[in-house]
Biotite code that builds the C-alpha atoms (Angstrom):
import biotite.structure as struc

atoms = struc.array([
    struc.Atom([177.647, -118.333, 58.527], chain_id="A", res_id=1, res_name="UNK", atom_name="CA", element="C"),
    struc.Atom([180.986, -117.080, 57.882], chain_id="A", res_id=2, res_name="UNK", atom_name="CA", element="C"),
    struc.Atom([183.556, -118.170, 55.150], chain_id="A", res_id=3, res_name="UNK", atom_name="CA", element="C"),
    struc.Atom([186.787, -118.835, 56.316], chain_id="A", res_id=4, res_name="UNK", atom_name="CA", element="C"),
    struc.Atom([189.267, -116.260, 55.796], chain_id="A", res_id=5, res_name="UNK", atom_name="CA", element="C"),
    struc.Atom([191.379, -116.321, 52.849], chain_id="A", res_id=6, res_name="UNK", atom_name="CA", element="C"),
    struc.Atom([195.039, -116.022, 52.669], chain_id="A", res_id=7, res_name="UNK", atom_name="CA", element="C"),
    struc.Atom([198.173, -115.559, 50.163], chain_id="A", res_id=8, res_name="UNK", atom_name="CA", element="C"),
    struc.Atom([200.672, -118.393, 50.993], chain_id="A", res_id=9, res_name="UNK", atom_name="CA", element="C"),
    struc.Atom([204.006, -118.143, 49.226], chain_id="A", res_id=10, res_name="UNK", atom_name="CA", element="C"),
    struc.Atom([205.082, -122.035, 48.362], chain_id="A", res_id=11, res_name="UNK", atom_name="CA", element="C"),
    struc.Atom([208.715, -122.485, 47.072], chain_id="A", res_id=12, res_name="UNK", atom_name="CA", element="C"),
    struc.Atom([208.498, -126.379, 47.621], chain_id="A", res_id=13, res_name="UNK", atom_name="CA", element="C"),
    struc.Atom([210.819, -126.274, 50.186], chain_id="A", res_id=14, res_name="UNK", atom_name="CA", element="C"),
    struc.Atom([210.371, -127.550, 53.893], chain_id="A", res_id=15, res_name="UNK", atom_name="CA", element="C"),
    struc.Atom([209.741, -124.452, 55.359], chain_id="A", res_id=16, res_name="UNK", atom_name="CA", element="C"),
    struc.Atom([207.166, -123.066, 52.714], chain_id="A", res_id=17, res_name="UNK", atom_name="CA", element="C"),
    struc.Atom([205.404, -126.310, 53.472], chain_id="A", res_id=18, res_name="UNK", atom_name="CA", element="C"),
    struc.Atom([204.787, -125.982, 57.209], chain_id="A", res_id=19, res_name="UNK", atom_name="CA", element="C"),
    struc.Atom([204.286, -122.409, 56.785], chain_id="A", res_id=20, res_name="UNK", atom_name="CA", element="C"),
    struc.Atom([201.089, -123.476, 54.460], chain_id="A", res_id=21, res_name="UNK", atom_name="CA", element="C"),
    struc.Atom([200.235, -126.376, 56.767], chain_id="A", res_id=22, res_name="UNK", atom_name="CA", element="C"),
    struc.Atom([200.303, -123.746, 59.479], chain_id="A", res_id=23, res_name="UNK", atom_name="CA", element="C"),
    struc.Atom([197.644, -121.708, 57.337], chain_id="A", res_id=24, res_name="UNK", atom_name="CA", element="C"),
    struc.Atom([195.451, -124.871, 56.524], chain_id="A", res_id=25, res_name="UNK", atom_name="CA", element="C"),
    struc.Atom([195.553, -125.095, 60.648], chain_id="A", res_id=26, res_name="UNK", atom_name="CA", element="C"),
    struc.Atom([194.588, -121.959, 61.291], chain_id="A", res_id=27, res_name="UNK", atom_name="CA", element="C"),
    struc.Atom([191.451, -122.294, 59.105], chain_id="A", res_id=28, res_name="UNK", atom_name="CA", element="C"),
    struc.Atom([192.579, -120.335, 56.196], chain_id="A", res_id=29, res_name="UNK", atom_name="CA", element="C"),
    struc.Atom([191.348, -120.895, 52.791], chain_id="A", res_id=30, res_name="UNK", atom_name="CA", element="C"),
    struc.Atom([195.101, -121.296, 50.804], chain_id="A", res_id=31, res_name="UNK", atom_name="CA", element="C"),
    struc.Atom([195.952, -119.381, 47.808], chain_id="A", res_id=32, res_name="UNK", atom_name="CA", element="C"),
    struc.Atom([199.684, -120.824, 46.689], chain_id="A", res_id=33, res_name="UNK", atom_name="CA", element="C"),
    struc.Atom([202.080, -118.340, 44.999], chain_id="A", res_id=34, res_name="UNK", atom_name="CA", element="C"),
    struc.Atom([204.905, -119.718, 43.875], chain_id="A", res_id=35, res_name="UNK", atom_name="CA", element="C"),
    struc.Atom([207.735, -117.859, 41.331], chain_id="A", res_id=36, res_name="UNK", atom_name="CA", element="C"),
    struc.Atom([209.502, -119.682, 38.733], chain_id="A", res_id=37, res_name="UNK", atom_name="CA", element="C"),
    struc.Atom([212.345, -116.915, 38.659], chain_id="A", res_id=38, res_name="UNK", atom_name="CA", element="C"),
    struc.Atom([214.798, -118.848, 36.434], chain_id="A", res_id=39, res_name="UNK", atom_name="CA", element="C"),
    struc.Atom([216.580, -120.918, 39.455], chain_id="A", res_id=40, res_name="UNK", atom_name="CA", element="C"),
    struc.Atom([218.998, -123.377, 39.078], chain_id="A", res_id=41, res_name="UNK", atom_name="CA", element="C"),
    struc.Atom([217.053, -125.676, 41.034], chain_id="A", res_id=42, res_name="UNK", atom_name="CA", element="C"),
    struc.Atom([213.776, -124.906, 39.254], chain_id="A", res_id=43, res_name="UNK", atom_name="CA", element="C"),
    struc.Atom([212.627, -128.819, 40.488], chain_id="A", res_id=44, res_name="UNK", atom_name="CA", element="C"),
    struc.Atom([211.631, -126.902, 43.275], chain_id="A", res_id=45, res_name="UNK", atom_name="CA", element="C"),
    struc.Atom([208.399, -125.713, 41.398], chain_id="A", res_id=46, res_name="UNK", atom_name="CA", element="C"),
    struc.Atom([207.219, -129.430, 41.178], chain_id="A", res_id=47, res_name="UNK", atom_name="CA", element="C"),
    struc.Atom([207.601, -129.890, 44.488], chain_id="A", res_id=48, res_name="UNK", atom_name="CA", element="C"),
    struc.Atom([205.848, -126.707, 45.244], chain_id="A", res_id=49, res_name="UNK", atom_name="CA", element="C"),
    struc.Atom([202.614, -128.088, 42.979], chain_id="A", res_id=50, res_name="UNK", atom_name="CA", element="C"),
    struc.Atom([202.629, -131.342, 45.244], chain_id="A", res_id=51, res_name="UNK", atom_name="CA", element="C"),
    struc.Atom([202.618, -129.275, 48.465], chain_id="A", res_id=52, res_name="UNK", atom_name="CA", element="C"),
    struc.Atom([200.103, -126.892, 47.026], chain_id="A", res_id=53, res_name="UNK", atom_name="CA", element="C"),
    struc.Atom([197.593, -130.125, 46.388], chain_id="A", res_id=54, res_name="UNK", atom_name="CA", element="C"),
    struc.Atom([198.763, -131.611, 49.590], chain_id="A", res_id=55, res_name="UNK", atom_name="CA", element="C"),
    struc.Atom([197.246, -128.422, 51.541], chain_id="A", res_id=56, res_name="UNK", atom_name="CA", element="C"),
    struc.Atom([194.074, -128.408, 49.532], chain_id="A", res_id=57, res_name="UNK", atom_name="CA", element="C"),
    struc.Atom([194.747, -124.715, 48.171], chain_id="A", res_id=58, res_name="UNK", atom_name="CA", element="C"),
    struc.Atom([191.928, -123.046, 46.530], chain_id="A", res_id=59, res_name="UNK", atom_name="CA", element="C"),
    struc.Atom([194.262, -121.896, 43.695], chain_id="A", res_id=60, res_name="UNK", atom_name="CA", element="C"),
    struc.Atom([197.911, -122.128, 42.820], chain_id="A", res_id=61, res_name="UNK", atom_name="CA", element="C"),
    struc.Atom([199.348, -119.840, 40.689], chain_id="A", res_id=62, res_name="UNK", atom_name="CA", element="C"),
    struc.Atom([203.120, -120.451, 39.382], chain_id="A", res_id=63, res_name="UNK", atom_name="CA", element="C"),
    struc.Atom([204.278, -116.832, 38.118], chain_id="A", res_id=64, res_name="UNK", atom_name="CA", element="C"),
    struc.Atom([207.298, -116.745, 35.703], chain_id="A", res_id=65, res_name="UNK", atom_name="CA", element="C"),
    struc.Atom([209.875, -113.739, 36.413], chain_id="A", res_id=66, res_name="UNK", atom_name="CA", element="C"),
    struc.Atom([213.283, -114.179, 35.164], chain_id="A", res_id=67, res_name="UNK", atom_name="CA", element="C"),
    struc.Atom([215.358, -113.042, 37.792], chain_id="A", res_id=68, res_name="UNK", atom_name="CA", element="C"),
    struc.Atom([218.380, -114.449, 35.878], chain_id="A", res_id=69, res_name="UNK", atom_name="CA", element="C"),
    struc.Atom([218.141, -111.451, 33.922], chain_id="A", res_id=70, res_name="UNK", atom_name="CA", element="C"),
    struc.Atom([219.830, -109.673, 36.960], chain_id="A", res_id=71, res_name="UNK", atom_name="CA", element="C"),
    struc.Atom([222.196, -112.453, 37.831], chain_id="A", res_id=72, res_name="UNK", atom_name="CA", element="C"),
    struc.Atom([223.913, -111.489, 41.194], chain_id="A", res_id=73, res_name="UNK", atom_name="CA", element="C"),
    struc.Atom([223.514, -114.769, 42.912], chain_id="A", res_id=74, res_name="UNK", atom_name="CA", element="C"),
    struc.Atom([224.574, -118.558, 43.004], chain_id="A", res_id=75, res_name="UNK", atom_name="CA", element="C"),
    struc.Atom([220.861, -119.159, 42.429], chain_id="A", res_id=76, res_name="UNK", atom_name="CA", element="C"),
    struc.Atom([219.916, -117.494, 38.879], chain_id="A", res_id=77, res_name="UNK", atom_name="CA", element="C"),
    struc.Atom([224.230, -116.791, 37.710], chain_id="A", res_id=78, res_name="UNK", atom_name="CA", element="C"),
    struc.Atom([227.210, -118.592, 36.637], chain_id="A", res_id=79, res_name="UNK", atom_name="CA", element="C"),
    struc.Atom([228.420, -118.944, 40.364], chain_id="A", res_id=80, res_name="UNK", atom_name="CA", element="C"),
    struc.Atom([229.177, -121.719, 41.873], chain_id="A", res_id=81, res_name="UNK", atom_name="CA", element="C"),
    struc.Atom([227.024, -123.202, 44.958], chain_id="A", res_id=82, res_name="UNK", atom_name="CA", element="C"),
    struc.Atom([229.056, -123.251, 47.669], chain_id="A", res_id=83, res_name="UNK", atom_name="CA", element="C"),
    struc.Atom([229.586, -127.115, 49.161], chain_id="A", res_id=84, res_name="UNK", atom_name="CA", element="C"),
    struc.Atom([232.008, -126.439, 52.341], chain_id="A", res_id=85, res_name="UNK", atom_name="CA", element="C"),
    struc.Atom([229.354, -125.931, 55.075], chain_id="A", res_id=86, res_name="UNK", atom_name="CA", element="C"),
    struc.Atom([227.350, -123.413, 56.378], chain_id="A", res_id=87, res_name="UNK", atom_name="CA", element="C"),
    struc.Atom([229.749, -120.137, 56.945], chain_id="A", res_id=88, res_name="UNK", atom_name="CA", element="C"),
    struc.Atom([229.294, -117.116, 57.991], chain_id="A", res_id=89, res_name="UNK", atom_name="CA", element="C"),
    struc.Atom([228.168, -113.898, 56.257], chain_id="A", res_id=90, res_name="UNK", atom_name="CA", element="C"),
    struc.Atom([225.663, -113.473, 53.994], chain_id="A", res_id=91, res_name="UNK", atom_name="CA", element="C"),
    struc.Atom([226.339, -116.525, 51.451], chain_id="A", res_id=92, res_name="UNK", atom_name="CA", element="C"),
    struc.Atom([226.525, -116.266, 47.269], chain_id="A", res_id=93, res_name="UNK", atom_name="CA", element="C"),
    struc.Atom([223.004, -117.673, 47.394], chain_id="A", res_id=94, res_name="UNK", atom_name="CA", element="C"),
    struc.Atom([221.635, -114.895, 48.509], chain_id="A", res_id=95, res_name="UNK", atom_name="CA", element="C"),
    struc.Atom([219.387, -113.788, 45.432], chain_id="A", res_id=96, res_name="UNK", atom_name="CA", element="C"),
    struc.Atom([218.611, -109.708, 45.613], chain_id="A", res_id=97, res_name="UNK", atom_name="CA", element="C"),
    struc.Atom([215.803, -108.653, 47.187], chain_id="A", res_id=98, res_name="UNK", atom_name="CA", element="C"),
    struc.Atom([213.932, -111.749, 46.128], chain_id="A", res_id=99, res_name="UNK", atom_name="CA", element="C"),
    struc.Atom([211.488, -112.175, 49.605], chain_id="A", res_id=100, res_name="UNK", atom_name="CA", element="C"),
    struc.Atom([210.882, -107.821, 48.893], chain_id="A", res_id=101, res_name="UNK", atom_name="CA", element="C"),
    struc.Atom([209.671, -108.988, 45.501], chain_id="A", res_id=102, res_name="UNK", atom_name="CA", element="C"),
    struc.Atom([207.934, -112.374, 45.977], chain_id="A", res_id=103, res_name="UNK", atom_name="CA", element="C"),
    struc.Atom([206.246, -110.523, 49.042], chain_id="A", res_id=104, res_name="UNK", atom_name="CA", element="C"),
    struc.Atom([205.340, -107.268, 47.284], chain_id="A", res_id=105, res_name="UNK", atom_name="CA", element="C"),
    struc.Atom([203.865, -110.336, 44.365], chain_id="A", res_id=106, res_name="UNK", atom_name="CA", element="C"),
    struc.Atom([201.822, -111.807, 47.056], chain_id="A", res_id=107, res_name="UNK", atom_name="CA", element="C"),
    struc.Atom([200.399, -108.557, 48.394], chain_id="A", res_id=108, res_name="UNK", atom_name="CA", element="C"),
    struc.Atom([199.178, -107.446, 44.712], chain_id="A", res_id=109, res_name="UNK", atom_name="CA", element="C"),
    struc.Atom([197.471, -110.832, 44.582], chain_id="A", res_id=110, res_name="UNK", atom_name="CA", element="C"),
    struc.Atom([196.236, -110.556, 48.230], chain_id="A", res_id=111, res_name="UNK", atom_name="CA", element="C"),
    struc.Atom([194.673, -107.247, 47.614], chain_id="A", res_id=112, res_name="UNK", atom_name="CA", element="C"),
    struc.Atom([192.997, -108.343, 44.180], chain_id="A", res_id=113, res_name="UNK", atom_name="CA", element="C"),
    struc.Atom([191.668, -111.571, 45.912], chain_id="A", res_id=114, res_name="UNK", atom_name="CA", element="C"),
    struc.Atom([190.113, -109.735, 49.261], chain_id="A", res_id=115, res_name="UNK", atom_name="CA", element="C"),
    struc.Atom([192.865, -111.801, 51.548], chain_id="A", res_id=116, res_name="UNK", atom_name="CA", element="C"),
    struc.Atom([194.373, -109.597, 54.217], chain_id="A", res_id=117, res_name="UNK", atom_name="CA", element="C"),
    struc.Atom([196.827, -112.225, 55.390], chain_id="A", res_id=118, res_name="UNK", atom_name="CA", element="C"),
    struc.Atom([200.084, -113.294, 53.808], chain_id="A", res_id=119, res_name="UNK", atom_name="CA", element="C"),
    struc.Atom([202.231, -116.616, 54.764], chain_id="A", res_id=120, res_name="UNK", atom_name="CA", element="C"),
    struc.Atom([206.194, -116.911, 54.048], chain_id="A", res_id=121, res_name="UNK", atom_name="CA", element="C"),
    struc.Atom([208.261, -119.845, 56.045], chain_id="A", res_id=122, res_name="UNK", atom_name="CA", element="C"),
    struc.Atom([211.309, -117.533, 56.818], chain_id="A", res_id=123, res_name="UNK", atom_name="CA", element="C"),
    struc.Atom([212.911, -118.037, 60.116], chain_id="A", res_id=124, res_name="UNK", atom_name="CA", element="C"),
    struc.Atom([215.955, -116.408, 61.663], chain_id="A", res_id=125, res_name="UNK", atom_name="CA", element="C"),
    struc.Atom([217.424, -119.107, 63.825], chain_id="A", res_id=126, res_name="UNK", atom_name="CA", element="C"),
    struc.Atom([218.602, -121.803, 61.520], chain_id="A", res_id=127, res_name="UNK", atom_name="CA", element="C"),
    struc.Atom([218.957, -120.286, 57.912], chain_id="A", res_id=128, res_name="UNK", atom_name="CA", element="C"),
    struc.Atom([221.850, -119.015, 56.044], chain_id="A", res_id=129, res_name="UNK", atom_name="CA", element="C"),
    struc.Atom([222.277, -115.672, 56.999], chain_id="A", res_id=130, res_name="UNK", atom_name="CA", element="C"),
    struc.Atom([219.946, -113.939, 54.685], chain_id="A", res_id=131, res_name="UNK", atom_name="CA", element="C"),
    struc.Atom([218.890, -110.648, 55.640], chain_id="A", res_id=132, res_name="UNK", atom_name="CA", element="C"),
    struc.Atom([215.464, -110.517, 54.275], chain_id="A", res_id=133, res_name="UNK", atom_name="CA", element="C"),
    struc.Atom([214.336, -113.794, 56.623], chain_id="A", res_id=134, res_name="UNK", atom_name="CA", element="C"),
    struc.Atom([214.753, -111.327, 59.591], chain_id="A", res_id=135, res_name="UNK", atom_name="CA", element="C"),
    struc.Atom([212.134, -109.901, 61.693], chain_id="A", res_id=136, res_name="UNK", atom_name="CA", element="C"),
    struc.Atom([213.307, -106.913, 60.915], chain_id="A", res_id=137, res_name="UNK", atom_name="CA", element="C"),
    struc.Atom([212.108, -107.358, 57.942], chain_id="A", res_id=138, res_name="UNK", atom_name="CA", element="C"),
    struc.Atom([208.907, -109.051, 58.154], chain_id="A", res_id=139, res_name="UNK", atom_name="CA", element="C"),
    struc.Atom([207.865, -105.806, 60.535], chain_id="A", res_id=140, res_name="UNK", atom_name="CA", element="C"),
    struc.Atom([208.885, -103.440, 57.772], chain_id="A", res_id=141, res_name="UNK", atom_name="CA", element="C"),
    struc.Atom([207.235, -104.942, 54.887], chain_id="A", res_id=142, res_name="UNK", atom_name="CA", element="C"),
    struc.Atom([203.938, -105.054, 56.700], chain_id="A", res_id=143, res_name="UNK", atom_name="CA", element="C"),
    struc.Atom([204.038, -100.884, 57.403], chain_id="A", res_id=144, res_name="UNK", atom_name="CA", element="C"),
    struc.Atom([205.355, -100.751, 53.866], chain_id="A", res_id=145, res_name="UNK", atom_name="CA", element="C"),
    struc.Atom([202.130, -102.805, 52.895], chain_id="A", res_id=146, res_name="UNK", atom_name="CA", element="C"),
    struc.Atom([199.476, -100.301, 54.999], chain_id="A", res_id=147, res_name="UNK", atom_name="CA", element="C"),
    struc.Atom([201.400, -97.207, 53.168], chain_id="A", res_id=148, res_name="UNK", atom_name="CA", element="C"),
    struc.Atom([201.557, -98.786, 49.657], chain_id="A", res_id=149, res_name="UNK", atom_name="CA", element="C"),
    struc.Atom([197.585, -100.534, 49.249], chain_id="A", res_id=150, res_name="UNK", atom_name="CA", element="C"),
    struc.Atom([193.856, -99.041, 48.509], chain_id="A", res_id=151, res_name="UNK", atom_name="CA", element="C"),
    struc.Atom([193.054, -101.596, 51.480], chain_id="A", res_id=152, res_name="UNK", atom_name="CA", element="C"),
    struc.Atom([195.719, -100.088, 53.605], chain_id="A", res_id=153, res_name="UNK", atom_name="CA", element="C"),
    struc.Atom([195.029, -96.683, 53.731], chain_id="A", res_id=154, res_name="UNK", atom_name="CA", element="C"),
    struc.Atom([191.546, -97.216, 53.927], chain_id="A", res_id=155, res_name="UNK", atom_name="CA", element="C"),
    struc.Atom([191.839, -98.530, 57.742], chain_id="A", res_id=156, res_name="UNK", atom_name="CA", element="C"),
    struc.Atom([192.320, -101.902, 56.315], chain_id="A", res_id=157, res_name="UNK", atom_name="CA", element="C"),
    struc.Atom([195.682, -103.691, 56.818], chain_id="A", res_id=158, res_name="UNK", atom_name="CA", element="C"),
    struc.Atom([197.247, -106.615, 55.688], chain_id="A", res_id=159, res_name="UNK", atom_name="CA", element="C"),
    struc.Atom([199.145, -109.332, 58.367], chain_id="A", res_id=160, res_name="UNK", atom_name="CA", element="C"),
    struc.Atom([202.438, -110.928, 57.258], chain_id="A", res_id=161, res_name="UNK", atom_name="CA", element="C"),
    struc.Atom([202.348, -114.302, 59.135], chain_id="A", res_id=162, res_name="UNK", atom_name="CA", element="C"),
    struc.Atom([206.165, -115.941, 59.807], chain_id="A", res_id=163, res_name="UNK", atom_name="CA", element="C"),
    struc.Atom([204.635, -119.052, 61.985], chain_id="A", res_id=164, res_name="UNK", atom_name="CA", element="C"),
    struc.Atom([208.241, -120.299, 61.778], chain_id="A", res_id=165, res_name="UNK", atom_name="CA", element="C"),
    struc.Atom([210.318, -117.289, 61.899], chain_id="A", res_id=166, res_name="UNK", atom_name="CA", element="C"),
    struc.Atom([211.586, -117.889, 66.097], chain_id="A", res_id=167, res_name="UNK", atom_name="CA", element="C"),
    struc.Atom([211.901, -121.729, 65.126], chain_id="A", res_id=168, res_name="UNK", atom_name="CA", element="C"),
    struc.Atom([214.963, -123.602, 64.619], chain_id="A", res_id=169, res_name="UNK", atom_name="CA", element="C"),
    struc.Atom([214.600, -126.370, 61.640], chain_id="A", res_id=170, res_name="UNK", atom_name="CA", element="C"),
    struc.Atom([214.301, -129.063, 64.286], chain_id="A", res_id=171, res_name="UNK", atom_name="CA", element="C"),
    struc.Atom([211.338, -127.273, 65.132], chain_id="A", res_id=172, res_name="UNK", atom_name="CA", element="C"),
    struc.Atom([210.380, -127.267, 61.933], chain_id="A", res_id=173, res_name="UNK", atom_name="CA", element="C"),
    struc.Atom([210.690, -130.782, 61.407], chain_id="A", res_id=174, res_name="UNK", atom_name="CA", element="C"),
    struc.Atom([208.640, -131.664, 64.799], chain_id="A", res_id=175, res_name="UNK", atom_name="CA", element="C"),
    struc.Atom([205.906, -129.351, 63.675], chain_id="A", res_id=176, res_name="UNK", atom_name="CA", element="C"),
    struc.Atom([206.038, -130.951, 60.033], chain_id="A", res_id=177, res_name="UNK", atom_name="CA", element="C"),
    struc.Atom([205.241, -134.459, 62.212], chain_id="A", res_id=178, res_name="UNK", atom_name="CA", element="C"),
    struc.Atom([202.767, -132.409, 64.386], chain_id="A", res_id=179, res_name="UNK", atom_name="CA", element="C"),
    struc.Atom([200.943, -131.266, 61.258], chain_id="A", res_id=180, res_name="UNK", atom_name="CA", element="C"),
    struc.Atom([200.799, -134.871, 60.005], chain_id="A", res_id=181, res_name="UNK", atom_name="CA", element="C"),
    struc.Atom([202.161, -133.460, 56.721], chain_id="A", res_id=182, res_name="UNK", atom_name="CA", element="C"),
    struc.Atom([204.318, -135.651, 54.377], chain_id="A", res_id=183, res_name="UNK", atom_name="CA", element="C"),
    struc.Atom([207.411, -133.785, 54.393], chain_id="A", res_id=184, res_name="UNK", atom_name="CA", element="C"),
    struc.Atom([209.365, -136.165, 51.907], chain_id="A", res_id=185, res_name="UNK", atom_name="CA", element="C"),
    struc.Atom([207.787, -134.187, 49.060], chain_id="A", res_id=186, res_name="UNK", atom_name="CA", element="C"),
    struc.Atom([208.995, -130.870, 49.518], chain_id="A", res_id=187, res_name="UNK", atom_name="CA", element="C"),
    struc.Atom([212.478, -129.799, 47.965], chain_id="A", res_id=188, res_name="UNK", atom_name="CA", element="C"),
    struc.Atom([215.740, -127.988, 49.201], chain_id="A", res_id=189, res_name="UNK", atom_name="CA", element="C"),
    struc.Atom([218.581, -128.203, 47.675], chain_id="A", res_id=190, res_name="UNK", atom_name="CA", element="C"),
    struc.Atom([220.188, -125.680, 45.638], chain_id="A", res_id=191, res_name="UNK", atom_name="CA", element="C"),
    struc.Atom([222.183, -127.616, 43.053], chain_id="A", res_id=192, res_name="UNK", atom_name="CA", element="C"),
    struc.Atom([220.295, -130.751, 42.267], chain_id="A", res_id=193, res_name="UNK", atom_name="CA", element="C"),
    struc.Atom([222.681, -133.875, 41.501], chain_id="A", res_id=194, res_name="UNK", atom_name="CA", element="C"),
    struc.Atom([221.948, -136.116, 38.655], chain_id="A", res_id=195, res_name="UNK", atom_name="CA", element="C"),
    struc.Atom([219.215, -138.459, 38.990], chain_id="A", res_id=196, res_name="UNK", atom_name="CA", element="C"),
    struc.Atom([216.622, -135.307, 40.440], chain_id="A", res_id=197, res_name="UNK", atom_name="CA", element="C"),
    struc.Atom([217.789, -135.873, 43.897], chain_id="A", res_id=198, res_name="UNK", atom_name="CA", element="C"),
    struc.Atom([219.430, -133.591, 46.599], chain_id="A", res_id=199, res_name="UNK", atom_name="CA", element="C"),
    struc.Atom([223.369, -133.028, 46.664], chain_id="A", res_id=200, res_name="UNK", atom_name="CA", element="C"),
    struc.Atom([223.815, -133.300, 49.900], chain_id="A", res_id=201, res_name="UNK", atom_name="CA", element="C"),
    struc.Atom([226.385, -131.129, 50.518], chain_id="A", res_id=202, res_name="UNK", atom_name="CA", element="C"),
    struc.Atom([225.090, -127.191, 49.756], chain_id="A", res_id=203, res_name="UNK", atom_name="CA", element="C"),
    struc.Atom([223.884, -125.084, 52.632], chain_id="A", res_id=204, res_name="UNK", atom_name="CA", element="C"),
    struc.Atom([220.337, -126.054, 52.557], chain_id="A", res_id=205, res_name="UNK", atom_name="CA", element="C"),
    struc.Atom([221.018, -129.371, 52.250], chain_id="A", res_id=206, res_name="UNK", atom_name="CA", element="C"),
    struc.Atom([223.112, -129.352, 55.095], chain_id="A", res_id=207, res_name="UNK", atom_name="CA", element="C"),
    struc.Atom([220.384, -127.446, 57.202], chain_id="A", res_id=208, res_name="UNK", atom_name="CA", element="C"),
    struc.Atom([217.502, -130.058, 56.341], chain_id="A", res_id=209, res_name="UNK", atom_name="CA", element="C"),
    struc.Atom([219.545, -132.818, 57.512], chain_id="A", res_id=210, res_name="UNK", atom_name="CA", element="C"),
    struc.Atom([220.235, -131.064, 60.663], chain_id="A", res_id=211, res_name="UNK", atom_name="CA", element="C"),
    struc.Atom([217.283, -130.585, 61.415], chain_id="A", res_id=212, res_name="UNK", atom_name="CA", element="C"),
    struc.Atom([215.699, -133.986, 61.263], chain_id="A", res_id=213, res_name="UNK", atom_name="CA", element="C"),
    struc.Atom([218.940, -135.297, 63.008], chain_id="A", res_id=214, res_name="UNK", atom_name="CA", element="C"),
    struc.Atom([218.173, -133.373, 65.729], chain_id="A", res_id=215, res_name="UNK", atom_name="CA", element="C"),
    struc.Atom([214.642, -133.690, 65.922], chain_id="A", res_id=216, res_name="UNK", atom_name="CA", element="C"),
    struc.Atom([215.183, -137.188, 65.866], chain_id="A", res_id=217, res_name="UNK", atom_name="CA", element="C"),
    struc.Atom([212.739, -137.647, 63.007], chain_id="A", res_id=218, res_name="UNK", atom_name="CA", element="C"),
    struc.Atom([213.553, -139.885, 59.914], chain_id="A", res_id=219, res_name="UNK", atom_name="CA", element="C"),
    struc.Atom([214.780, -137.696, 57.020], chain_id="A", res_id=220, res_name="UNK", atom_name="CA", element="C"),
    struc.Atom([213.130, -138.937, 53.878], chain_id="A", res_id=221, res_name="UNK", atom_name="CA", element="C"),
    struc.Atom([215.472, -137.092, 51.524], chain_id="A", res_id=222, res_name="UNK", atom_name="CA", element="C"),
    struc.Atom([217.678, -139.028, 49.466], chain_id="A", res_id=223, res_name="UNK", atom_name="CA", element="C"),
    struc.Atom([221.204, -137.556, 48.834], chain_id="A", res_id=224, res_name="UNK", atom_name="CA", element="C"),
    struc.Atom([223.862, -138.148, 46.502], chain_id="A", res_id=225, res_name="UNK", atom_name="CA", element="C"),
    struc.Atom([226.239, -137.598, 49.206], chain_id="A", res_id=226, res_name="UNK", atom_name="CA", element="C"),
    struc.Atom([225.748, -137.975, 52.687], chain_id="A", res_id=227, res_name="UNK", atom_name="CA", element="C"),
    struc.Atom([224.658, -134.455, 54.152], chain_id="A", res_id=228, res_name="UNK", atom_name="CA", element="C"),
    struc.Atom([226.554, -133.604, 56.816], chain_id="A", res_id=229, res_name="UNK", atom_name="CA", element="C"),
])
């Protein structure tokens, strides 16, 4: 009999990691979690990404520290202010450098050292906040990049990057998270926590969760310190 497949499943904590790793449980993958503690100002994200990592039964979870504050560059991991005004346009001061190139190319180092040949990140281009590295685009590149740059790759044996969200809008992202039967109260999005260790309410992503379960017409279990809108 055949073991089930494993795969490399990137887990920030937030909503869409966690349906992306639900998506891999469904699929019949066995899950090893990667997430990166890179220094963020909203590093409460990490404990949320250790409760979905348990809630998807993953084999292993691995947090790896890399201090991208180091570099700055970004709302995220500098002295810059998250931005509270609603989602604009552009590509927003949250934006951290290249950091789905590098949690990827992370993921694909532990894929190949593990024997998985398939790789999960929740990035979708349809409701986000205009970064470029969520894009298709993007996705398609980094998996030629990953046959070029890998023993397994240029030995006729290639590695998948799996997006299960990436054509979904976050009310589709809620409905699957009630699909999947998954408790999506205990993953994390906001960017600037408020005090207490609850969401602001007001920062892009916060803005985008609420959205979405609005218009899914699911519940939102978040609690915010102001009401997202």
């Amino acid at each position: 009999m055949t073991s089930s497949p494993l795969a490399v499943v990137l887990v920030s904590g937030g909503l869409d990691s966690m349906i992306s790793a639900a998506h891999a449980r469904e699929a019949g993958y066995r899950v090893l979690a990667l997430s990166i503690d890179y220094n963020q100002r909203h590093r409460v994200e990490l404990a949320a990404a250790r409760r979905v990592a348990a809630a998807v039964g993953a084999e292993r979870h691995i947090v790896l520290p890399m201090d991208l504050s180091a570099f700055g560059g970004s709302a995220l991991t500098d002295d810059i202010d998250v931005p509270k005004t609603g989602v604009g346009e552009g590509i927003p001061v949250t934006y951290v450098p290249a950091r789905n190139t590098i949690f990827l190319s992370l993921a694909l180092g532990w894929a190949e050292a593990a024997g998985a040949r398939d790789l999960f990140i929740g990035v979708n281009a349809l409701d986000y906040s205009g970064y470029p590295d969520c894009r298709p685009e993007f996705i398609a590149a980094f998996e030629g990049l990953a046959e070029l740059a890998t023993k397994a790759g240029v030995e006729g044996d290639p590695f998948r990057i799996r997006a299960p969200l990436q054509n979904m809008t976050k009310a589709d992202i809620v409905r699957e998270g009630q699909r999947l039967g998954v408790d999506m109260g205990i993953s994390w999005s906001c960017y600037d926590p408020a005090p207490g260790g609850v969401h602001c309410g007001q920062c892009d992503s916060c803005r985008l969760r609420h959205k979405g379960f609005e218009e899914a017409g699911v519940p939102d279990p978040t609690v915010y310190a102001t009401d997202a809108a």
